[in-house]
N, C-alpha and C positions, 0 to 999 in steps of 0.2 A: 527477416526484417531486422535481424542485431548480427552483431559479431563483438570476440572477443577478443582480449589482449592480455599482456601477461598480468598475473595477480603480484602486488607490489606490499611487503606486509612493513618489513623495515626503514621504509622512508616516509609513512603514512603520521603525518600531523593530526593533533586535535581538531574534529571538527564542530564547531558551534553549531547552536539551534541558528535557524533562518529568522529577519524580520525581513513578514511582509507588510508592502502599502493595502492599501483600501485599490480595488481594481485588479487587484493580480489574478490572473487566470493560468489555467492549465487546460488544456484537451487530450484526454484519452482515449483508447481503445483496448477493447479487453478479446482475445482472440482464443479459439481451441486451440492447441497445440498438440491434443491426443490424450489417449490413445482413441483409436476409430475411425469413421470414416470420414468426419467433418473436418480434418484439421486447416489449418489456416482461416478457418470460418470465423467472422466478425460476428462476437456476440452482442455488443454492447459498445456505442460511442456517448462519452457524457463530458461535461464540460464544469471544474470545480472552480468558482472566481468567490473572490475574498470582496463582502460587502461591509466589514466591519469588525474591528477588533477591538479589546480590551487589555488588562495586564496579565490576567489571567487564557484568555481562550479569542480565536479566531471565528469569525462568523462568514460561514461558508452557504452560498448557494451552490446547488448540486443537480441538474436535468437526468430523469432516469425513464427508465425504458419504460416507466408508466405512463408519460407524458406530461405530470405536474413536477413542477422544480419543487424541491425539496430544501429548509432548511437545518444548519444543523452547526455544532462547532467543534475545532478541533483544538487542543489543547498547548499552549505556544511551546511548552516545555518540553512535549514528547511528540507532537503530532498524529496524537490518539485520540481518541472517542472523547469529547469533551459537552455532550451531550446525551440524555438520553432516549436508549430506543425501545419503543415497548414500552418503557418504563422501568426499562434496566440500566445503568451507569456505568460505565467499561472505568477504565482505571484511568486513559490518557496516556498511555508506555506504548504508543507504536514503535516508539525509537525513545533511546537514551544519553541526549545531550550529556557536555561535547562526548562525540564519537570517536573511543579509541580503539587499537586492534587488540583484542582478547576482552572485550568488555562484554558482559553477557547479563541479561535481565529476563524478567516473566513477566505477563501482559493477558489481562483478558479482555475480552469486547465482544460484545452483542450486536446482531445483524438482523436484520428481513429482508426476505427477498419480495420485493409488492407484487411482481409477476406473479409468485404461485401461490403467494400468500404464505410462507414458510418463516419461522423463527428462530433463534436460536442464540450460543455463544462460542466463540472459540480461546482457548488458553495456550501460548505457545510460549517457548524459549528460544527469545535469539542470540545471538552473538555476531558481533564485527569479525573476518578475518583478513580483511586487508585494503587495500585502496587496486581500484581493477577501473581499466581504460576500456570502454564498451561502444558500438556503434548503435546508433536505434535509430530505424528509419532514416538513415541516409548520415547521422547528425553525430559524430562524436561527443561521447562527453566521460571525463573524470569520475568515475564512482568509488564509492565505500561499501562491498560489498560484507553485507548478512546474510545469514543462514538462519534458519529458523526450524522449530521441529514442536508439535504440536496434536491438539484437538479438536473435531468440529462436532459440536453439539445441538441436535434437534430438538425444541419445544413440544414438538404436536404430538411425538409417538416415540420419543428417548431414543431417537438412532442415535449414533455416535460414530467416530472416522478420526483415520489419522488425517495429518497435512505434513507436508513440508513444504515450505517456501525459501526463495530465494531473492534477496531485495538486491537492486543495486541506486542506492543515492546518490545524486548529482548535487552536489551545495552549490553551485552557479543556480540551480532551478527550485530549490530545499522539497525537491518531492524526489520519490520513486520514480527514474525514470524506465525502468524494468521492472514487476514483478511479478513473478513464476507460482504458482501456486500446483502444488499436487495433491489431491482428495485421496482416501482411503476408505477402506481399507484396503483396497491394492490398485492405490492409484488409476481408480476407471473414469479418471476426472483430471485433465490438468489444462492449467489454461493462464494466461500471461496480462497483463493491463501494462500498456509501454504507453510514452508521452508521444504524441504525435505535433501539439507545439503550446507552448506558452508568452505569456505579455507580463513582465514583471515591472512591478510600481516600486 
């Protein structure tokens, strides 16, 4: 469902944080990609739209495979966790405005999953290495690709796992319109959330 193109490090501009309006939407899909017997399998379709912002933080509704939409915010700065989960407060560093190549940060943020009723947090480090032209579902677009390298941490019973991730950012759409995730500890988990379309205000 993607293709790629050459990674471009030396011609790659500053890239700014996104403002969005009140109404903007995005539609996902989060898919297996392996390893096993499910790949290409659609885990998960959700749909994030912007109800509401401040100077500080964006106010997201979110539909999950629970069936109630879910609210929450994300931080205009970083587009991180700008809310908390559980009752834990991630930092808001998903990404590190403006986006240059070799710029590298750390980031943690807290999750649950309401399917299995699972909690936790993960801590990664990214970094920018270039600007990379990517196709997704049918749809060219410009990205700034990241790498990331990382931990996933469990509440209920202290398992713990590497990750690596792979982001690629589209600034026409200011989300991920790629990203790659691989679970650890030997990778028996990897799986991808691409944009399949957005309405920008």
């Amino acid at each position: 469902c993607f293709s790629f193109a050459t990674l471009s490090v030396s011609a790659m501009e500053p890239v700014a944080a996104p403002d969005f309006g009140v109404g903007t939407k995005w539609n996902f899909k989060k898919i297996n990609i392996g390893p096993g017997g499910d790949n290409g399998k659609v885990m998960e379709q959700f749909t994030n739209t912007v109800v509401g912002k401040t100077d500080s933080v964006y106010r997201i509704i979110r539909n999950n495979v629970c069936g109630s939409p879910e609210e929450y915010a994300i931080t205009r700065s970083g587009l991180g966790q700008g809310s908390p989960v559980n009752g834990n407060q991630g930092d808001g560093k998903l990404f590190k405005f403006p986006l240059t190549v070799g710029e590298k940060w750390d980031t943690k943020s807290y999750f649950f999953n309401c399917a299995i009723q699972i909690g936790g947090y993960t801590t990664m480090t990214y970094q920018v290495v270039g600007e990379e032209e990517i196709t997704v579902l049918g749809r060219k677009y410009r990205t700034v690709k990241i790498v990331g390298s990382g931990w996933w941490n469990a509440n209920s019973d202290g398992a713990t796992g590497t990750l690596k991730d792979v982001v690629n950012y589209a600034p026409e759409v200011g989300v991920a319109v790629r990203f790659e995730r691989a679970a650890g500890p030997s990778a028996f988990n990897k799986t991808e959330i691409v944009l399949e379309s957005f309405e920008i205000k």
